[in-house]
LOMAR-699754 format. One record per residue: y, x, z of N, C-alpha, C, O in turn; residue in three letters. Coordinates in pm, whole numbers, plus 50000, padded with zeros to 5 digits. Layout:
N
YXZYXZYXZYXZALA
...
REM end
This chain:
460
280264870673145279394862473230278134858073157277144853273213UNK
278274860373015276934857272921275494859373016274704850473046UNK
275404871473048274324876173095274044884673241275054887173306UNK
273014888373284272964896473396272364882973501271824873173450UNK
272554884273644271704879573724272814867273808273964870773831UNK
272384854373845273304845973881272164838673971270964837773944UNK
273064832474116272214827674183272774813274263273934812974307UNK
272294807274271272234788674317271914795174430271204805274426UNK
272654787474604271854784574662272294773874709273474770774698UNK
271074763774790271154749074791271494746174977270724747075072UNK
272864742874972273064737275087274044729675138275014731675212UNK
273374716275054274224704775102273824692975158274404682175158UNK
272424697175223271654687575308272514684575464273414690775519UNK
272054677175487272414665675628271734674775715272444680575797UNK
270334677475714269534683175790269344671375957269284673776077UNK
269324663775907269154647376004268114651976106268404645176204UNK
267164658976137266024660576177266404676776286265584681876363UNK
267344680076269268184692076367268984681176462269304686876567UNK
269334669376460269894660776539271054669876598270984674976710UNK
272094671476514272944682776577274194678776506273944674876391UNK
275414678676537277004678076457277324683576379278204680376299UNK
276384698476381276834711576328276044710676173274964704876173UNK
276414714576079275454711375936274384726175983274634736976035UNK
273184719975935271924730175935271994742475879271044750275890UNK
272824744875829272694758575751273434765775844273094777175876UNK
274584759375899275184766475993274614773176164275034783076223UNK
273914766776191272774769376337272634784376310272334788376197UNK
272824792076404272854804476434271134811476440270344806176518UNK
270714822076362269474826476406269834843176409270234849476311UNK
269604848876542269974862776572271364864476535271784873976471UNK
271994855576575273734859076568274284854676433275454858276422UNK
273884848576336274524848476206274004834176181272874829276193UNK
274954829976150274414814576047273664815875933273934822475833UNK
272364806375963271434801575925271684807875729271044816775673UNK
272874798875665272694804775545273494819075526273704822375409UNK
273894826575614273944841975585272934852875511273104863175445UNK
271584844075563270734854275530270104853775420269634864675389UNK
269824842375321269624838875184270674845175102270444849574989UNK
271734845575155272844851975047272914864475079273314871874989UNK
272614869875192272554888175196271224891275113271364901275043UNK
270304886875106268724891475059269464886474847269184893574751UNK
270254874674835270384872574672271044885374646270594891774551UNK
272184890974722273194902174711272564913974696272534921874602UNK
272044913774811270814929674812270024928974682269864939474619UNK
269454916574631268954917674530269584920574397269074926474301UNK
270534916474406271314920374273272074916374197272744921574108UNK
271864898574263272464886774248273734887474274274114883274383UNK
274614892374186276044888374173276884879674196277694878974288UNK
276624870874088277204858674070276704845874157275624839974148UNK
277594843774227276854836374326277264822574343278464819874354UNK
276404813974346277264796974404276884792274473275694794074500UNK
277684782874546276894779674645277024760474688278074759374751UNK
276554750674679276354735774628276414734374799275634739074882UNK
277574726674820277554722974982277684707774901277884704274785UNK
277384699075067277554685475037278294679775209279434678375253UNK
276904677875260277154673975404278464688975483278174700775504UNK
279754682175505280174686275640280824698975535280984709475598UNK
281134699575417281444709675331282634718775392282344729375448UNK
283574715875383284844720875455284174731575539284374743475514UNK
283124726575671282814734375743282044747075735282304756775806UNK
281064746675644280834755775545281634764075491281604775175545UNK
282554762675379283414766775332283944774875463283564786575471UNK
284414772175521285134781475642284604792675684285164803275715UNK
283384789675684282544794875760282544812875701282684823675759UNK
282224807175512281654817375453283244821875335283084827875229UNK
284314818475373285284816275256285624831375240285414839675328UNK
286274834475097286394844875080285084851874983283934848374958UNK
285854861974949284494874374897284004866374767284614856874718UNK
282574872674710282334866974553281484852574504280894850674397UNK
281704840774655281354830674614281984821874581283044820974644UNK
281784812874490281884800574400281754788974440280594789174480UNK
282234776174463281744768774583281484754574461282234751074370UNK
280484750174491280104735074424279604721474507278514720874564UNK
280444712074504280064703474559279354693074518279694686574419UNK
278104689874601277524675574543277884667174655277604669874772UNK
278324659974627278924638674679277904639174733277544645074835UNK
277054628174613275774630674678274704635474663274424641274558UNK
273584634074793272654643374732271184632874678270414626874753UNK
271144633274529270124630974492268764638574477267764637174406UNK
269134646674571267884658874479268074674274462269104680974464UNK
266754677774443267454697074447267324694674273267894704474224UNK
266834685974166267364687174033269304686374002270054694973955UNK
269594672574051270444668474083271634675874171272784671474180UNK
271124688374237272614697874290272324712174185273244720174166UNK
271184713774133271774725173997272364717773931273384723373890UNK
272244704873885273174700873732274584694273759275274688073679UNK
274934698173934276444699074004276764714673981277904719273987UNK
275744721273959276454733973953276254743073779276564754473741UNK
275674732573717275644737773610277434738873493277454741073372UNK
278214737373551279514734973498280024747573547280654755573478UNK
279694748873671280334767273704279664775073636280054786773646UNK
278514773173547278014785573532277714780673359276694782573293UNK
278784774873324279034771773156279194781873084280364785673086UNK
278134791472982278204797872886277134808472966276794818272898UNK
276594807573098275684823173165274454819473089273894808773065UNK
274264829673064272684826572978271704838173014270714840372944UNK
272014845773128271034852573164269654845073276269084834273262UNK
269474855473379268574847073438268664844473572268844853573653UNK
268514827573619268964823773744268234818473861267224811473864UNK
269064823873971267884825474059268324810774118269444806074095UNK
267294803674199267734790674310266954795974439265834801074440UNK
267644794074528267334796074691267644783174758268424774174725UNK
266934784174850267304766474964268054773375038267374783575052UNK
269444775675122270244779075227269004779675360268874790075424UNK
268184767775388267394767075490266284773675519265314768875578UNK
266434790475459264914795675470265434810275473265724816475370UNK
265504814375574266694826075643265414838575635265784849575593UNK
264184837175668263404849075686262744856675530261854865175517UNK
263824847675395263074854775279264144870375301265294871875343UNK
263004880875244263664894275203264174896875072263874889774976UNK
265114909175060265524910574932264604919374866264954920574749UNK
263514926474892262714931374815261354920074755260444923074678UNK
261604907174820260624897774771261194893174630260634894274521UNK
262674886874662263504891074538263234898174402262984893974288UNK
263384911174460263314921074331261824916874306261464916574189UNK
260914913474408259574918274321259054902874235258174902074149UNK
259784893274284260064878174168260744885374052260184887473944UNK
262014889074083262774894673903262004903973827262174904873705UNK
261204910673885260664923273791259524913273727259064915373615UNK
259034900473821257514897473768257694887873644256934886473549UNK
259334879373678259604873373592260064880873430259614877673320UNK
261204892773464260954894973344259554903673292259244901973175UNK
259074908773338257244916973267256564904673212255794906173117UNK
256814890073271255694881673173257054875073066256774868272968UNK
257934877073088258794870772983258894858573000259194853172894UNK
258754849273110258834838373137259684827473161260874830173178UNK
259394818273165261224807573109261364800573265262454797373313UNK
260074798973335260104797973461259174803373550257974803573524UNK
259794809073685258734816573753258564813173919259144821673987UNK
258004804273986258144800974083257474808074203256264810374203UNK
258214811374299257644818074428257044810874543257664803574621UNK
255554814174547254694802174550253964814074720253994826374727UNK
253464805374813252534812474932251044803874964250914792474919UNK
250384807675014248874798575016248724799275153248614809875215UNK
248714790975190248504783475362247694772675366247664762875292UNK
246774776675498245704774375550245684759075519244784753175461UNK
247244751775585247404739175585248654736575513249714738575572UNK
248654731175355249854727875294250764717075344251894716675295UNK
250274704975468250884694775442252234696275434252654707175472UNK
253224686575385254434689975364255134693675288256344691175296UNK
254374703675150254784710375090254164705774930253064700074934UNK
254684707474813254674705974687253544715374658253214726074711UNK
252974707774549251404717274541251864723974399252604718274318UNK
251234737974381250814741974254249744738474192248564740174223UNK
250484730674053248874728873955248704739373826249594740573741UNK
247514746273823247924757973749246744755273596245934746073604UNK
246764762173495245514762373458245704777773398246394780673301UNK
244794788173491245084801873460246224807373534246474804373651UNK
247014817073451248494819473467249114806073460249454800373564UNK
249284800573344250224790473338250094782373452248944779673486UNK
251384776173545251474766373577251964753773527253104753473480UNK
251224742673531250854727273467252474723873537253404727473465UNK
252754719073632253744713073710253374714073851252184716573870UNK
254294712273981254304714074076254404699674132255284691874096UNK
253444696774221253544675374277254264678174423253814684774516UNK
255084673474416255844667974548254054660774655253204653374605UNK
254024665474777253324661374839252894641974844251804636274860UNK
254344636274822253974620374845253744613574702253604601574677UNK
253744626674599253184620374466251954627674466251254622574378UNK
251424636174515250474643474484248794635874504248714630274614UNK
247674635074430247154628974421245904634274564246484641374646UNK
244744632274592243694632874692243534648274647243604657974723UNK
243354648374537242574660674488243684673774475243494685974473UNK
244564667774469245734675374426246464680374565247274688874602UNK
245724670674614246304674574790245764684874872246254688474978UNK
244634689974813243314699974895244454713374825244704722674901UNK
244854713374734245794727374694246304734774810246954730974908UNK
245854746474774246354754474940248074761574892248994762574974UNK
248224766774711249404769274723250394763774685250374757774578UNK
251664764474772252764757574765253924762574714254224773874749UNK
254524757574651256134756374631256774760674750256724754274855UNK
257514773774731258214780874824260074771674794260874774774882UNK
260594762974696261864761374698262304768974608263094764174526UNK
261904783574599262614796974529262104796974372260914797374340UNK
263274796474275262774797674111263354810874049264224818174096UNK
262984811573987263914822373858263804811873742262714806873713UNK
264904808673679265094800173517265274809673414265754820773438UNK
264904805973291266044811973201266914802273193266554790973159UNK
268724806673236269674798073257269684785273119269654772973121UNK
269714792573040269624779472908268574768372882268764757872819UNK
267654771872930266804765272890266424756772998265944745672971UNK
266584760873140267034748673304268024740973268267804729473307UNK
269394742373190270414737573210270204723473055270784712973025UNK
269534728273023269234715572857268364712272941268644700272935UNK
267334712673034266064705473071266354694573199265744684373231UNK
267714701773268268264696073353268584676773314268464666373379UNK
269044680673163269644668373117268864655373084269364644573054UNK
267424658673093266244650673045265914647073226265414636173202UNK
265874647673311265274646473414265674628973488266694622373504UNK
264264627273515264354613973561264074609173740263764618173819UNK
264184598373777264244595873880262814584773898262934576473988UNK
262024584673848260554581373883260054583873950258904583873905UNK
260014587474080258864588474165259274584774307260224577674337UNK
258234591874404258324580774526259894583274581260544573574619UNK
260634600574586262154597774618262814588074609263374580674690UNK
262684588774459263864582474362265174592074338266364589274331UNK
264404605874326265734618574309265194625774170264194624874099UNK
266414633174174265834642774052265324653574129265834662174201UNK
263864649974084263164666174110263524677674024263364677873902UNK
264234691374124263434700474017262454710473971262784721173920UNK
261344707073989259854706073968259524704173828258894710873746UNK
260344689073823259934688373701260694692673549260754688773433UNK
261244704473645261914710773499260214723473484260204732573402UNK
259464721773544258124729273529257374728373454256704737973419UNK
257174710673382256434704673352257154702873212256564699873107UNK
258874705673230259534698973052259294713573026259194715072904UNK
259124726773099259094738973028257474738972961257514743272846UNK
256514736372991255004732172964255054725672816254574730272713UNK
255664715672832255474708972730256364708772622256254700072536UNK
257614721172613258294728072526257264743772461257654752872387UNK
256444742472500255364756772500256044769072528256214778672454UNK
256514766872676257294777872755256504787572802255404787772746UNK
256674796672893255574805872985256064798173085257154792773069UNK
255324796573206255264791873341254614798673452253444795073464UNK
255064808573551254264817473609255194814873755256344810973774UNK
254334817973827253854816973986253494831274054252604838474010UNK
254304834674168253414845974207254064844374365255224841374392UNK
252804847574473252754844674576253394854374673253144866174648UNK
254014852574758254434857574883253564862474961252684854774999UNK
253554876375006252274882875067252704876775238251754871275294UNK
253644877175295253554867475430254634857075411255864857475405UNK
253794848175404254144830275444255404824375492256034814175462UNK
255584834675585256424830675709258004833675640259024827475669UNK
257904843375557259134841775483259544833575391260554835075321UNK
258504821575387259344811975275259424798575383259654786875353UNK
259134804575521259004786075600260414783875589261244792975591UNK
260674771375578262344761775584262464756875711261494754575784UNK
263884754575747264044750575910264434738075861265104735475761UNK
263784728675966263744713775951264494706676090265094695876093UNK
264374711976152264364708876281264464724376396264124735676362UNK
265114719976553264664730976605264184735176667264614743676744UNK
262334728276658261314737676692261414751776563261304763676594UNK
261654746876422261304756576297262064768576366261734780176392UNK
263294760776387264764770976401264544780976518265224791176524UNK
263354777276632263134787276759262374794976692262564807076701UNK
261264789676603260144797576544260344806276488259604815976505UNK
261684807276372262294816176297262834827776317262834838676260UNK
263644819876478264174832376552263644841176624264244850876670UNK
262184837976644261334846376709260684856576651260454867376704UNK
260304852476517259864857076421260994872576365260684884476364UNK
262194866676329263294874676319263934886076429264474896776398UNK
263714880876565264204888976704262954899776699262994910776754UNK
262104895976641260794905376670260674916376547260254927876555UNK
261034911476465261474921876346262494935176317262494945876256UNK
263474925676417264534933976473264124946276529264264958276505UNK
263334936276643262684947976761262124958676712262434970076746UNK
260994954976604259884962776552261004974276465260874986476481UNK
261574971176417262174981476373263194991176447263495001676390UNK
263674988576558264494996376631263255002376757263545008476859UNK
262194999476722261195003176816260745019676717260785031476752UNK
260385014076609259855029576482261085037076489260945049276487UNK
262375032176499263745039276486263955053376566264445064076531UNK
263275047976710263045058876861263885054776927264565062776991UNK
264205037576938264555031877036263535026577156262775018177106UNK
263255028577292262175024577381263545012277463264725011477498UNK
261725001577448262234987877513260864987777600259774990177549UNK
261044984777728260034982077814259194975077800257984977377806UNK
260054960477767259314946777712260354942677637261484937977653UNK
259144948177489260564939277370260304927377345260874924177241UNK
259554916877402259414900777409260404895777469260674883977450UNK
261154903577556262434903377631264004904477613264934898877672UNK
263964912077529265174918677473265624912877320264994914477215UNK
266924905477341267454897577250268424905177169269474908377225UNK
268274907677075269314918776940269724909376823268824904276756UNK
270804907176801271364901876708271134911776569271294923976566UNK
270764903776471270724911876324272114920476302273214914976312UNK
272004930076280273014943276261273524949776338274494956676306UNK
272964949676485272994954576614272244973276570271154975776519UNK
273094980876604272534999676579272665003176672273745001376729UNK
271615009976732271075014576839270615033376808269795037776728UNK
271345039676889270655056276832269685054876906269355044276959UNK
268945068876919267345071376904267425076677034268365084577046UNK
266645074777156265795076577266267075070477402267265074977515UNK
267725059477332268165048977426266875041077492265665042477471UNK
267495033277567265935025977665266895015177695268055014677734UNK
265905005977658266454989277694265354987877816264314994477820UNK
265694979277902265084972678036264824959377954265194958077837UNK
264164949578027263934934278032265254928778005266314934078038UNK
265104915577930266244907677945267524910577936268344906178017UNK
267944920977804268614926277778268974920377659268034917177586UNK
270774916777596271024908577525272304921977450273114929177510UNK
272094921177340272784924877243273244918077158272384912777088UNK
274574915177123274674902677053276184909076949276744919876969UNK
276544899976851277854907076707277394919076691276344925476702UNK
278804920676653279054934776598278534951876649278984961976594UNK
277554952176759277774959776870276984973276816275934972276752UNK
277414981976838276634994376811276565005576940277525007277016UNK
275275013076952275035019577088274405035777076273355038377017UNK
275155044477136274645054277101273515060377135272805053677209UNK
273045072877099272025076077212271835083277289272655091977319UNK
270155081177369270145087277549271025078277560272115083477586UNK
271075063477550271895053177644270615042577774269825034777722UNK
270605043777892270165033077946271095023877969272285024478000UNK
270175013677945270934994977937269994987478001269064981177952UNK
270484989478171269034978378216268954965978232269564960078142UNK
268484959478305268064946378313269314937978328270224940778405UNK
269254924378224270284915778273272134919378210273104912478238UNK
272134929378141272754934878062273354926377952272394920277905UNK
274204923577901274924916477846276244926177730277144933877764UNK
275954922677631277094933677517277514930077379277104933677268UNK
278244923777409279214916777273280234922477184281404920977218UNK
279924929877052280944934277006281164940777039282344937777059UNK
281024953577088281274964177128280544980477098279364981377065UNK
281154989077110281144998577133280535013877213281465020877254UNK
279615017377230278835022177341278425036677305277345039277254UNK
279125043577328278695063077280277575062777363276985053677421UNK
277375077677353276455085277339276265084477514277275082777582UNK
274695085977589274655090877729275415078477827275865079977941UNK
275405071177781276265058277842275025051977920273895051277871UNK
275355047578048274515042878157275045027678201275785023678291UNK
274325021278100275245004878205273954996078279272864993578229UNK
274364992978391273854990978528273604976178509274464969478451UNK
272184968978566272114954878611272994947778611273814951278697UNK
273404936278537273714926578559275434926178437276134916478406UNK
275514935678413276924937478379277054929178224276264926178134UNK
278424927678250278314920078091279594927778000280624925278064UNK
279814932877926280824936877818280884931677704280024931177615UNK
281954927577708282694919177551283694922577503284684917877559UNK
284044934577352285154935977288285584949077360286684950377415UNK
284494959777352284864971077477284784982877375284104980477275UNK
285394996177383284765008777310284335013877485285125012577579UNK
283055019177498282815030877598282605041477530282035042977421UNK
283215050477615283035067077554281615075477610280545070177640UNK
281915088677613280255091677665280315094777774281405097777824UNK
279155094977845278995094577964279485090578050279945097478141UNK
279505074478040280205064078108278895057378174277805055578119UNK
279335053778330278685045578383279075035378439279745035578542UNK
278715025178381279115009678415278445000478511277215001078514UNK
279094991078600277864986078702277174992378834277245004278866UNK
276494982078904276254971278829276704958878868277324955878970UNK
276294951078766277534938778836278434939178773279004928778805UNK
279354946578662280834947378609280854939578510279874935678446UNK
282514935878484282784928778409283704934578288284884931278300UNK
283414942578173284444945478121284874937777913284234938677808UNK
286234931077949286444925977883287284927277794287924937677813UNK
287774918977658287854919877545289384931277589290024929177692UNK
289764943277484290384954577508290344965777558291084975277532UNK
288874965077684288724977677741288334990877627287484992377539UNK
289234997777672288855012377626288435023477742289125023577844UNK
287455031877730287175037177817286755053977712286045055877613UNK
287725064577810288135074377690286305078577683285615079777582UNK
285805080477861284505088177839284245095678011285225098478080UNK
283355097278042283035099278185283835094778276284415101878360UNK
283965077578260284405069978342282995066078382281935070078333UNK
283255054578511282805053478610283025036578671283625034878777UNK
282545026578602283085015978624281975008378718280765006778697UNK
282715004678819281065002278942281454985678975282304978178927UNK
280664984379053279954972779089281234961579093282304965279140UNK
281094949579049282154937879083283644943779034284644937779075UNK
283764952078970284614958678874285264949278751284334948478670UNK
286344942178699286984937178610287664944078506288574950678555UNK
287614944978420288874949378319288594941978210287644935278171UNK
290224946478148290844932978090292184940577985293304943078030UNK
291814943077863292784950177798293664964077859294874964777877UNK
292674974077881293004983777909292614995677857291584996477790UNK
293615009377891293015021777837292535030177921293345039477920UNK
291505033178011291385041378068290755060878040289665063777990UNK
291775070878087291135083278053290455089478120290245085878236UNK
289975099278074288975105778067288775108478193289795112378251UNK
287425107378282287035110178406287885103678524288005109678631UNK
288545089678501289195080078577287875068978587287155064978496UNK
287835065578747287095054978795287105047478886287685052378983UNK
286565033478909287025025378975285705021779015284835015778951UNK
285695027279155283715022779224283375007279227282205003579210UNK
284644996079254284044988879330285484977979365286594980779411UNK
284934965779325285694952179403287014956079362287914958079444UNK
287204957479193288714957379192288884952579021287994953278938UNK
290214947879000291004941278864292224947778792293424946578814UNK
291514955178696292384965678622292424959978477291534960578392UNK
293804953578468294004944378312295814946978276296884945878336UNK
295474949778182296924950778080297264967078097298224967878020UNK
297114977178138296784986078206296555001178084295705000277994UNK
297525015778101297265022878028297445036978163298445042478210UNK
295585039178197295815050178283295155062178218294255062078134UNK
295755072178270295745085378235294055093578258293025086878267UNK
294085106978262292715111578298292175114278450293265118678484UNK
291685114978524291435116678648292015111878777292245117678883UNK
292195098778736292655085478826291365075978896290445069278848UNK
291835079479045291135069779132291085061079201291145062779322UNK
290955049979151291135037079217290295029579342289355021779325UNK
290745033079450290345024579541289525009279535289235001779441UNK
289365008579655288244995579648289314981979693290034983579792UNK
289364971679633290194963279604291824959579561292704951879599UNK
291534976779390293014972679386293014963479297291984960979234UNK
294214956479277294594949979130296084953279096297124954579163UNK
295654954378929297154950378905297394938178845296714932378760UNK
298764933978916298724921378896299834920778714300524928978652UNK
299664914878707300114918578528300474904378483300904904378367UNK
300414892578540300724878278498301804876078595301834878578715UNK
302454872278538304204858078628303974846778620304764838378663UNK
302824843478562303264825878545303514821178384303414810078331UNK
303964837478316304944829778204304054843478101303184841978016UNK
304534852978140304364865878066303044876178097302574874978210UNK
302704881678049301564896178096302484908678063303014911277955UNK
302554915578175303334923478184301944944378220300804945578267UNK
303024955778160302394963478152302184972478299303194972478370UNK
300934980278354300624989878448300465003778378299675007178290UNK
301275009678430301145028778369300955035678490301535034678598UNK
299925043578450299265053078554298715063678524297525064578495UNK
299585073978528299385087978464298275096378543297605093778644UNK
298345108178451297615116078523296685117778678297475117978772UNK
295335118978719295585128778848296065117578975296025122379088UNK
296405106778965296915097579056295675089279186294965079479164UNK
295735094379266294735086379371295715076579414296925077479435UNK
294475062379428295075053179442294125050579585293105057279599UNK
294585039179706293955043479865293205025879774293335020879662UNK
292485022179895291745009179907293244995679955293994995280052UNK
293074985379813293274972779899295334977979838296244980179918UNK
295454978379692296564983879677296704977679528296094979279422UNK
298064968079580298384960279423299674965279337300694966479405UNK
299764967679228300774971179106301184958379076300454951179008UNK
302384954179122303314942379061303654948878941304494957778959UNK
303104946878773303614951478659305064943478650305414934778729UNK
305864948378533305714962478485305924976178621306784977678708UNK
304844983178591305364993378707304955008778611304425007678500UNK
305225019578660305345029678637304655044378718305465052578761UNK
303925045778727303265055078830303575071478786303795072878666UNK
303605081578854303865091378800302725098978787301705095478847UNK
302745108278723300985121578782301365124078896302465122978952UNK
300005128878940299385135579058300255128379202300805134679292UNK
300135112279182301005112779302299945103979378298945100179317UNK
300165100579515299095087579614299895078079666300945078079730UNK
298975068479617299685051479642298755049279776297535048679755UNK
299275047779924298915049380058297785032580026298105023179952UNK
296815033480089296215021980100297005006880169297995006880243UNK
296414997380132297334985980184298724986080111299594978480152UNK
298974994280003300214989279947300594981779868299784982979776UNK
301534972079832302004967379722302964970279657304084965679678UNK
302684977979568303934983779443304944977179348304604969979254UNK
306014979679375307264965479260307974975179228308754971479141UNK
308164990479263308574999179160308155012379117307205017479176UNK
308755018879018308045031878954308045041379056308935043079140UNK
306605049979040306495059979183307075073379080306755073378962UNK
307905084279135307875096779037306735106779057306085107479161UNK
306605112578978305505124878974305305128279114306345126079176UNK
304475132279178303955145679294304585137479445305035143279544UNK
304445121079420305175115779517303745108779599302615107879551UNK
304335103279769303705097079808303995084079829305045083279892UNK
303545073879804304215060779812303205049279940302015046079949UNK
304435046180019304215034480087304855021980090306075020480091UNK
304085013680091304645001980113304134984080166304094973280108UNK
303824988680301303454982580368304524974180464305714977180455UNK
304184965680540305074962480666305024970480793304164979180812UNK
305764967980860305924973080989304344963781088304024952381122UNK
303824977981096302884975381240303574974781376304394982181430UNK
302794960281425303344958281527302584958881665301974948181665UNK
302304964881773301264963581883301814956582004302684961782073UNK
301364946282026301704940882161300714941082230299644935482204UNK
301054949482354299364954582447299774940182557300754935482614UNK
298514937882540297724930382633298374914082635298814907682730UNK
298224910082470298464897482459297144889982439297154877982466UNK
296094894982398294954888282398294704882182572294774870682617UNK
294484891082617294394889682818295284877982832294834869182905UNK
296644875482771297834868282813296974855482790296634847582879UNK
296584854482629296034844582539295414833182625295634821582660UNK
294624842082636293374841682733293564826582871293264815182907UNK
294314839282895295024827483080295744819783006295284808883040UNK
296614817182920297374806182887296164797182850296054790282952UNK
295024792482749294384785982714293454778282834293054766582837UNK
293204791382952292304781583041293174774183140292674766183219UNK
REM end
């Protein structure tokens, strides 16, 4: 652990100003919590060793992200971003390579901004190197005081003097240390100023006046070092991010009509000459093949979507595989379990609900197919269901091969259907049909001629 690359990131703020239950790091931007994306860009970078300083609401955190190669450090309280490295300087007793600090609250930095801080830090050989952007309007933000290369120290905005205030570049949050020489400087740091925290800034100023190197190098767009404070930042971010998304699944040879419209969660794959409509929401795990249309009002969670797949207005899928050349909608509902082998056919006001359906089996219209394992070239009428709940249990529907099913025809599970057989419309099924059979099961029709006429004279 002597050496190699180790990384802080800071998130054990309240975030009071999100006015929310939920701790700030946790707030969702394009599907992933807020601090996901500081620790994928430290990882991508190279950053191994990782820790991570919760305070506010910790547990919940921890849950969030538990597991895998992080380190967890808690600060009580929070005095300060000096004050939560020298909570985490005990996990990282004897590393003496070089360490990175990130704020959890600043989701749009990249991992090649990263690499191009580590390469700059080590080429000047520097003991500290801060990642600094120049904006039009700093207020808010910690100024750089430089003379040359060297930077003098960095002023917290409510210490910063008139003159010191016109500084256009700022303190991005983001450092590279040399670990030894942050972690002895850590120990000198005082609580003088308007906070009353340990800055750490002014480990900038004890490296200066140890005759350290001190170097600065700026962020070519801005927008990747803004911090979410609140959630106007947090809409801003996500817009910023949904559009990035876009832009890149747009060069990919994905066509979106209006991609100001179309909502994609980060790690959403899309193949090449699919077409998104308006108001189209992609959201988890979901991946889509291509030559897919997905039009308007479209909804797709976690799921699954081959190649040539057509899903229709309005439909929503959650927890689905579709196969190819499936058409869904519009209007359908298909939910967490559907499998669909591939040139199915799932139409309008359509339900499913943990099922397998095969190959070239479809259901046009106004019907509830859940718990359910049907075969290939099965046709389901317009209002069947199977009914698959007692009250107590979910029970199974089998429906082989080749089976036409009429309109307005319910499967009391467990039931058993055979191939190639027809379930007469209006039926309700409570036992297994065999192969090449016809099944009825209706009541007795009854005609009584000329009781309406009777009706009639009795009432007047």
């Amino acid at each position: 652990m002597d050496q190699g690359l180790a990384a802080v990131v800071l998130a054990a703020g309240k975030g009071t100003r999100m006015k929310s239950a939920l701790p700030k790091v946790l707030h969702p931007i394009c599907g992933q919590p807020m601090l996901s994306y500081p620790l994928q860009a430290a990882r991508e970078a190279g950053f191994s060793q990782l820790r991570i300083v919760v305070g506010h609401q910790a547990e919940s955190v921890q849950r969030i992200f538990a597991g895998g190669d992080i380190e967890w450090v808690e600060q009580t309280e929070q005095l300060g971003t000096g004050h939560a490295l020298m909570c985490a300087a005990e996990s990282l007793a004897g590393f003496s390579g070089t360490l990175l600090l990130l704020c959890g609250d600043v989701p749009l930095l990249q991992a090649e901004t990263l690499q191009m801080l580590q390469q700059f830090h080590a080429q000047e050989q520097a003991t500290v190197t801060v990642l600094t952007a120049e904006l039009p309007n700093p207020t808010g933000y910690g100024r750089i005081v430089r003379n040359g290369e060297q930077i003098l120290q960095i002023v917290e905005e409510k210490d910063a003097t008139e003159q010191q205030q016109q500084i256009c570049e700022i303190n991005s949050g983001t450092y590279l240390f040399d670990a030894e020489f942050v972690f002895a400087a850590l120990k000198n740091l005082k609580t003088d100023n308007a906070q009353g925290e340990y800055y750490l800034t002014d480990v900038v100023a004890a490296a200066v006046a140890a005759g350290k190197k001190t170097r600065a190098i700026a962020v070519a767009d801005p927008t990747e070092v803004m911090g979410i404070n609140d959630r106007c930042q947090l809409a801003e971010a996500e817009a910023l991010m949904r559009w990035q998304i876009n832009t890149d699944l747009l060069k990919s040879g994905v066509t979106m009509i209006d991609p100001t419209t179309v909502y994609i969660d980060a790690g959403v794959e899309i193949g090449s000459d699919t077409v998104l409509h308006p108001n189209v929401q992609l959201r988890g795990a979901t991946k889509i093949g291509q030559n897919c249309i997905v039009e308007t009002g479209v909804v797709v969670v976690d799921s699954k979507i081959a190649d040539h797949a057509h899903l229709k207005a309005g439909s929503a899928i959650e927890g689905a595989q579709i196969g190819p050349d499936c058409k869904i909608g519009p209007m359908a509902h298909l939910r967490p379990g559907t499998v669909l082998i591939g040139h199915n056919k799932i139409g309008n006001f359509v339900e499913t609900k943990k099922i397998l359906l095969g190959e070239g089996s479809q259901s046009s219209h106004l019907t509830y197919l859940g718990d359910a394992e049907v075969g290939r070239g099965v046709n389901f009428g317009c209002g069947t269901i199977t009914c698959n709940y007692d009250g107590v249990n979910k029970h199974k529907t089998t429906i082989e091969d080749d089976v036409f099913i009429g309109s307005d025809v319910q499967f009391i599970a467990p039931v058993h259907i055979g191939r190639n057989s027809l379930i007469a419309a209006g039926s309700t099924i409570t036992m297994d049909v065999p192969a090449d059979s016809l099944a009825i099961a209706r009541s007795e029709q009854k005609v009584i001629e000329g009781w309406s006429l009777r009706k009639k004279t009795e009432e007047s």
